[in-house]
C-alpha positions as a Markdown table, in Angstrom:
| # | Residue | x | y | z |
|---|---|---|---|---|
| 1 | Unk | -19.3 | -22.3 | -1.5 |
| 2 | Unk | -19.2 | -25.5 | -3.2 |
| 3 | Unk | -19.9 | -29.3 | -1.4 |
| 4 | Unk | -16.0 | -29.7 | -2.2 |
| 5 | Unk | -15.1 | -26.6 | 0.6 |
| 6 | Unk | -17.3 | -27.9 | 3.2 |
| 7 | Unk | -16.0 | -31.3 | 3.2 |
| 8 | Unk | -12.3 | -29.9 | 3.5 |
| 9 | Unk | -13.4 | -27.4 | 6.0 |
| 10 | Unk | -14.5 | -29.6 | 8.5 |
| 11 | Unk | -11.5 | -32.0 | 7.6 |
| 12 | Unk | -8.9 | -28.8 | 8.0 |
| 13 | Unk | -11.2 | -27.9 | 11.0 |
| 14 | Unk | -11.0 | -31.2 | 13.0 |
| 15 | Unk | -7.1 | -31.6 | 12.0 |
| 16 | Unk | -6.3 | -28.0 | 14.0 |
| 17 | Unk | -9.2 | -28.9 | 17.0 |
| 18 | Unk | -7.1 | -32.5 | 17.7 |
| 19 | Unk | -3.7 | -31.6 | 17.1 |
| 20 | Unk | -1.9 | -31.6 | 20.4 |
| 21 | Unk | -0.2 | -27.4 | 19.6 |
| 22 | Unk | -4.1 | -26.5 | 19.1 |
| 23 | Unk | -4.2 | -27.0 | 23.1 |
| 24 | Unk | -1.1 | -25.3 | 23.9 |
| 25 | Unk | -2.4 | -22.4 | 22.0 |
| 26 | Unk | -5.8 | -22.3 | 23.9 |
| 27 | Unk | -3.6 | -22.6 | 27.0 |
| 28 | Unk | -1.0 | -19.7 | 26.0 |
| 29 | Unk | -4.1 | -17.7 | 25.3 |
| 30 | Unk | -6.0 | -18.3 | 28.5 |
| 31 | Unk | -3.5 | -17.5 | 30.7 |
| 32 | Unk | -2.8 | -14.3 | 28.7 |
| 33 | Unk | -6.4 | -13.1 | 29.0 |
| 34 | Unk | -6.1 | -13.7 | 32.4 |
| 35 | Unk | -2.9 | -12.0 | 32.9 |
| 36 | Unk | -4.7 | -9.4 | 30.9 |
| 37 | Unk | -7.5 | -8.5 | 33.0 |
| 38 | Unk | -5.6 | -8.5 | 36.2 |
| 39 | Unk | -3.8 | -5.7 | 34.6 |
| 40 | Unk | -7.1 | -4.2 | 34.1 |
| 41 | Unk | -8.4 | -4.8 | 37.3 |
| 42 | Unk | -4.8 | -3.0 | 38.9 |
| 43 | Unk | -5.1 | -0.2 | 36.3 |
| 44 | Unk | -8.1 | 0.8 | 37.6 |
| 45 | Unk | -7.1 | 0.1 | 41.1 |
| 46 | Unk | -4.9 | 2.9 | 40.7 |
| 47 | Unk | -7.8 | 5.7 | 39.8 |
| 48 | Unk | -7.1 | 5.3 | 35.7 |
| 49 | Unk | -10.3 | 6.4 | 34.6 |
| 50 | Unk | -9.5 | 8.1 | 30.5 |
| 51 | Unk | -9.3 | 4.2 | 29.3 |
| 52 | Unk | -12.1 | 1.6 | 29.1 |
| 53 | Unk | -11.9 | -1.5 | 30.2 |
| 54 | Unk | -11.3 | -3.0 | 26.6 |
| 55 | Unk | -9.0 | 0.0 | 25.7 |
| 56 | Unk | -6.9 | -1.7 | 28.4 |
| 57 | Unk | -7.0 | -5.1 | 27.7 |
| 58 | Unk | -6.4 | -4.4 | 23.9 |
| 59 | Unk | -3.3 | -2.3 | 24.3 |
| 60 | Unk | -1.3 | -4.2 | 26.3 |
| 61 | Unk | 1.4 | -4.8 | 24.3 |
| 62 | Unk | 2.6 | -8.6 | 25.5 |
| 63 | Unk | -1.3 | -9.4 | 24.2 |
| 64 | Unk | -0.1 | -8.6 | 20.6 |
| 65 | Unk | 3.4 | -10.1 | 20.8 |
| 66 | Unk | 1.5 | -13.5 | 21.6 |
| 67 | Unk | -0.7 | -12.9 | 19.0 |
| 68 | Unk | 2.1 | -12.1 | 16.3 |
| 69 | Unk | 3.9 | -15.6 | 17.6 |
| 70 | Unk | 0.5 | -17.3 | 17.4 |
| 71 | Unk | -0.6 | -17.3 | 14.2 |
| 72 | Unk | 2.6 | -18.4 | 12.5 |
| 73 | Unk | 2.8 | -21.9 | 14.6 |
| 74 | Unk | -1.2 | -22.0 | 13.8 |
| 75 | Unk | -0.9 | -21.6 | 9.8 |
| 76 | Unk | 2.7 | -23.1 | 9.5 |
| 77 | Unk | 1.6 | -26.8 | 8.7 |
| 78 | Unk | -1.3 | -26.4 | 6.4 |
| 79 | Unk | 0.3 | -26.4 | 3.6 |
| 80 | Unk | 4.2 | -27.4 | 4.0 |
| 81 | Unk | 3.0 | -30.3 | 6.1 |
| 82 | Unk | 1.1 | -30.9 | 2.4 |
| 83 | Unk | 4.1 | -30.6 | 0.5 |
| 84 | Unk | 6.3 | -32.2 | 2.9 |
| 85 | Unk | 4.4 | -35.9 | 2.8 |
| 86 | Unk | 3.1 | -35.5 | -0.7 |
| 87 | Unk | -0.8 | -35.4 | 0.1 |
| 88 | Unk | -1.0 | -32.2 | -1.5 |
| 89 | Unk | -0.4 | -34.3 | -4.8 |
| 90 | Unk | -3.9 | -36.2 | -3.8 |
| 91 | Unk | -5.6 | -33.4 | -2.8 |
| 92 | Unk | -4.8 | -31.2 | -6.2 |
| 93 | Unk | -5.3 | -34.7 | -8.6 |
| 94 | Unk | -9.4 | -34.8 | -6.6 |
| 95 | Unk | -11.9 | -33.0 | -8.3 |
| 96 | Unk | -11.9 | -29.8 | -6.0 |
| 97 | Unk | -10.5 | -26.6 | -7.5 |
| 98 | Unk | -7.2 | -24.5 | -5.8 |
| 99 | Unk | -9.7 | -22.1 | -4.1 |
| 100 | Unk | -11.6 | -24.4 | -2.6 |
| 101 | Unk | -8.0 | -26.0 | -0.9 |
| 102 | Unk | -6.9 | -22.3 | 0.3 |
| 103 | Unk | -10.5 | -21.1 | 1.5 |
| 104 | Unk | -11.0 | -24.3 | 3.5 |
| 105 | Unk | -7.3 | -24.3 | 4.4 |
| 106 | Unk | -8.3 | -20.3 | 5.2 |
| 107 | Unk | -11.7 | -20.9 | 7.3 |
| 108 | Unk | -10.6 | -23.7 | 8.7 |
| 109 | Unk | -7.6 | -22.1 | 10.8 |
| 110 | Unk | -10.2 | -18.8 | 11.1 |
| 111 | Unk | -12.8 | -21.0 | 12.9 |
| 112 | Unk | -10.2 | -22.2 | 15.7 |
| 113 | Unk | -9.0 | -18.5 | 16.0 |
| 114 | Unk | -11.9 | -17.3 | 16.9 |
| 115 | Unk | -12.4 | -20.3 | 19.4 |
| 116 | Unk | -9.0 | -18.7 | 21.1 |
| 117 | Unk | -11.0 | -15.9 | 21.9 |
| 118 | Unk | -13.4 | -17.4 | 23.8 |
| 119 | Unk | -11.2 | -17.1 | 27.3 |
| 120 | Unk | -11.1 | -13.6 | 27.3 |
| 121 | Unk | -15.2 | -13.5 | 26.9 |
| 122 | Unk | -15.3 | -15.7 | 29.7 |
| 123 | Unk | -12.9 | -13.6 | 31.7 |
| 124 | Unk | -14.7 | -10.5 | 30.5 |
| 125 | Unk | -17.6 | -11.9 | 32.1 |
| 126 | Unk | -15.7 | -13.0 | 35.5 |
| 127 | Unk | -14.2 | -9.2 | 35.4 |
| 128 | Unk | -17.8 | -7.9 | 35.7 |
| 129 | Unk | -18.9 | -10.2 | 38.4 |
| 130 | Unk | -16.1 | -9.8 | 40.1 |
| 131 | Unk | -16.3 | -6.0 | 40.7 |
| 132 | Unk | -19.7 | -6.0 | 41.2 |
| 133 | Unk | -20.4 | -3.6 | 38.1 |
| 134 | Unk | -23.8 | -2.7 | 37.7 |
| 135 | Unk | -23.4 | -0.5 | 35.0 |
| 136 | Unk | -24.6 | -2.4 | 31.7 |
| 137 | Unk | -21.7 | -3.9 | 29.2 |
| 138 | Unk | -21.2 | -1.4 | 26.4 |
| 139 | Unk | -21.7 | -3.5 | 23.9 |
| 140 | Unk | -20.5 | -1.1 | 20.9 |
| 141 | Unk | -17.0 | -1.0 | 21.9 |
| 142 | Unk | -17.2 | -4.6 | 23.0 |
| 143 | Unk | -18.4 | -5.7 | 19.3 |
| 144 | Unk | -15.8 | -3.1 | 17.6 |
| 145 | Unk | -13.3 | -4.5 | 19.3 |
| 146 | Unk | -14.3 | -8.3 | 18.5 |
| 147 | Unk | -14.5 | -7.2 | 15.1 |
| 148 | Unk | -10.8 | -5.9 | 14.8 |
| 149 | Unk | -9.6 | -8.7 | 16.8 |
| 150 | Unk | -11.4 | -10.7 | 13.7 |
| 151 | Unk | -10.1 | -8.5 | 10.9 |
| 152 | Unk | -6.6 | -8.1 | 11.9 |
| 153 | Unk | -6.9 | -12.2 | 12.5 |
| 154 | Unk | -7.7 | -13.1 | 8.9 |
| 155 | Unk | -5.3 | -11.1 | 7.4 |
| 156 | Unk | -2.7 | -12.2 | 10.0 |
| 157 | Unk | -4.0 | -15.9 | 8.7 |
| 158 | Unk | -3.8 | -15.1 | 5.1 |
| 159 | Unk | -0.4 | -13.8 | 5.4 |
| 160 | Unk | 0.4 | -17.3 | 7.3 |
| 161 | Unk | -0.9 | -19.4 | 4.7 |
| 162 | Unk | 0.9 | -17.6 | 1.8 |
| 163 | Unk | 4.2 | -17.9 | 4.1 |
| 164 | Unk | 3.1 | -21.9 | 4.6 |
| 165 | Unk | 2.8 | -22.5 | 0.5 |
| 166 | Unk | 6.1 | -21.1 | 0.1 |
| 167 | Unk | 8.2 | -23.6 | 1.8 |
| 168 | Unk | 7.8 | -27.7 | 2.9 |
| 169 | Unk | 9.5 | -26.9 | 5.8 |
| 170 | Unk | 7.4 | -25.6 | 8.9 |
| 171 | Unk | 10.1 | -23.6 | 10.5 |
| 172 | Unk | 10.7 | -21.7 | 7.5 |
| 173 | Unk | 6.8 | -21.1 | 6.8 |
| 174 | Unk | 6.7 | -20.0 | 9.9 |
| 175 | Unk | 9.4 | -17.1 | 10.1 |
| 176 | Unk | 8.4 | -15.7 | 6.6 |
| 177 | Unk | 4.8 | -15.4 | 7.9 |
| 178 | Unk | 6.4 | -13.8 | 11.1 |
| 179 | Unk | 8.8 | -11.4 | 9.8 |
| 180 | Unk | 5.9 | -10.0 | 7.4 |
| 181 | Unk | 3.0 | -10.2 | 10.7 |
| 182 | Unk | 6.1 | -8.5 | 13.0 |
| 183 | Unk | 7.5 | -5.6 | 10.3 |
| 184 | Unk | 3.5 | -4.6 | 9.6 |
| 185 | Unk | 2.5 | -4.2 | 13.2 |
| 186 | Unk | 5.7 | -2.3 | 14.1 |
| 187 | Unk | 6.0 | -0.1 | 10.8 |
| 188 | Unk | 3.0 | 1.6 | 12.7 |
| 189 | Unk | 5.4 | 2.5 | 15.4 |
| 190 | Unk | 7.3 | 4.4 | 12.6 |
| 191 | Unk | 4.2 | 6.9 | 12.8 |
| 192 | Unk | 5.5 | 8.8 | 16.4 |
| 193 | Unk | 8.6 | 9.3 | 14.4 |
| 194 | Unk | 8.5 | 10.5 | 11.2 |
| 195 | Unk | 7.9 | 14.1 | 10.4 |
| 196 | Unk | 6.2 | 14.1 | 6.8 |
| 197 | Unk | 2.4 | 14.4 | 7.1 |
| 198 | Unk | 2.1 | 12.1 | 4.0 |
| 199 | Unk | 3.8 | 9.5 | 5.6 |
| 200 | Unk | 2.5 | 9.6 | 9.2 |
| 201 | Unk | -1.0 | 9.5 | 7.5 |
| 202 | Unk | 0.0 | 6.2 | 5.4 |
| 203 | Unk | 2.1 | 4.8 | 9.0 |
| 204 | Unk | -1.2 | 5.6 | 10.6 |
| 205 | Unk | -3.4 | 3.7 | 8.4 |
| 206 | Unk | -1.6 | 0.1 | 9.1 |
| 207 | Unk | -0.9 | 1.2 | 12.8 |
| 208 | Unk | -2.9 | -1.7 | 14.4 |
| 209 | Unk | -2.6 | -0.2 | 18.2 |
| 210 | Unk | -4.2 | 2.9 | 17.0 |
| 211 | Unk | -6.9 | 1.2 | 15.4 |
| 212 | Unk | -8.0 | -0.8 | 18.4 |
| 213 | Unk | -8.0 | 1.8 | 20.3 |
| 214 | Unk | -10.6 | 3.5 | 18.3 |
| 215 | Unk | -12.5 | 0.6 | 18.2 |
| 216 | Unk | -12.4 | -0.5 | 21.4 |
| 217 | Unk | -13.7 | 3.5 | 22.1 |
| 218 | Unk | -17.0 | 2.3 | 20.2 |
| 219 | Unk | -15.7 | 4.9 | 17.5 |
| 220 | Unk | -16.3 | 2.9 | 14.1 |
| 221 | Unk | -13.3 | 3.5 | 11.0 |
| 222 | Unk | -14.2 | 1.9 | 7.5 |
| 223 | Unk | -10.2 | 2.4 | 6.4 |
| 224 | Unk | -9.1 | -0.4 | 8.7 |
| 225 | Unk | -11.8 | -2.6 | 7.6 |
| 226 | Unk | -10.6 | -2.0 | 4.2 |
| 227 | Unk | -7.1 | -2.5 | 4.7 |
| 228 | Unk | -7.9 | -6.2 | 6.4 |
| 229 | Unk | -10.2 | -7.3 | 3.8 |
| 230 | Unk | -8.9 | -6.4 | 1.3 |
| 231 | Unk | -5.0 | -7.6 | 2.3 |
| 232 | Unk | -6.7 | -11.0 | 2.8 |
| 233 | Unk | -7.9 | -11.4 | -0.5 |
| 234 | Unk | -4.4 | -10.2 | -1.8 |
| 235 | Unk | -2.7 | -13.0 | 0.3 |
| 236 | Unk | -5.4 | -15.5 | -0.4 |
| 237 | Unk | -4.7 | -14.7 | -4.3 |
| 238 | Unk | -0.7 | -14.6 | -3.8 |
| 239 | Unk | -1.1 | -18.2 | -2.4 |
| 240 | Unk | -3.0 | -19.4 | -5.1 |
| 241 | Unk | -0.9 | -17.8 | -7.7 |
| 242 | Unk | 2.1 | -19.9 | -5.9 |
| 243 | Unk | 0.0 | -23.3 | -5.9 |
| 244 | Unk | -0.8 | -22.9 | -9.7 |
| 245 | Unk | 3.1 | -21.8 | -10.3 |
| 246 | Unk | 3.6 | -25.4 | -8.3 |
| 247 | Unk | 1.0 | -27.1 | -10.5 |
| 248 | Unk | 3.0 | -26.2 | -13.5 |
| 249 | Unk | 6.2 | -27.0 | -12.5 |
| 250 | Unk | 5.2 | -30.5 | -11.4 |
């Protein structure tokens, strides 16, 4: 990483952390691990015993709906925001190459993700005291599942940031990031209904449910770790391919 990255990181880092929709965000998420757990704790209220703790708190589906909506508002601005004033123009004429602008743009909005995910390690914690577990945390399904919640969040952020380059208004980067976030998670849907082995398989593969629930199981799967990385890179690349088709044209 060059000097160049660091010094936008921290200025794309500090822009998210004091921007007023960085606090509704932590809010919206807060209140949905909460919401989350209490399900947990009234799942196993009722005797529910086949599903760990995290297997519950993972699947619930209005957990991922939030998450879908979420990153689309977080990415939205860091570019089209750019466009839309005419920094951008600044930024490209400074000495600082197009990747370092999309990785710091990238890491940037990564780093206050994963800060959204500190409410539901603090509620994690407030579950276990609460119901008096003695039994010691698990820790490989607790990591797994950290670790898809981190994979499936950089690719959802790279797809963001390639919908925020195409367009200078935020609205619009916003939907084109959420209609591709939305039709990936629910093409693994298609999987219950389709027939072909061949296709099931491949539906399977970018199911996102199916894969946290292997994780969150402790049960490790290199294919999904595969798929994340290597769909980040490809949105990471299609956004610099539409920054230096920008370049040209202005």
């Amino acid at each position: 990483m060059t000097r160049a990255f660091w010094i936008l990181w921290k200025r794309e880092a500090g822009a998210l952390l004091l921007s007023p929709i960085a606090w509704v965000l932590l809010t919206c998420m807060a209140l949905v691990s909460g919401f989350s757990f209490s399900q947990c704790v009234a799942y196993l209220g009722q005797g529910v015993r086949e599903f760990t703790v995290m297997q519950i708190y993972f699947y619930i589906f209005h957990f991922w709906f939030l998450l879908i909506i979420l990153v689309p508002v977080l990415t939205m601005r860091l570019f089209s925001e750019e466009y839309k004033t005419g920094t951008i123009e600044m930024l490209l004429t400074a000495p600082v190459r197009d990747g370092d602008v999309i990785l710091s743009k990238f890491f940037g909005a990564l780093t206050f993700y994963l800060i959204l995910w500190v409410p539901s390690l603090l509620g994690l914690a407030i579950f276990q005291a609460w119901t008096g577990q003695t039994v010691p945390v698990a820790w490989a399904p607790l990591a797994l599942s950290y670790l898809m919640v981190a994979l499936v969040g950089m690719f959802y952020l790279a797809i963001g940031i390639f919908g925020s380059v195409l367009s200078r208004n935020q609205a619009v980067a916003a939907m084109i990031s959420f209609t591709i976030i939305a039709l990936l998670f629910f093409a693994g849907f298609l999987s219950y209904l389709v027939r072909d082995p061949g296709w099931r398989e491949a539906l399977t593969y970018v199911f996102t449910l199916e894969q946290m629930r292997s994780f969150s199981a402790g049960i490790f799967d290199s294919r999904p770790v595969v798929f994340y990385l290597s769909g980040t890179v490809f949105f990471l690349i299609l956004t610099q391919r539409v920054m230096a088709g920008r370049r040209l044209k202005g």
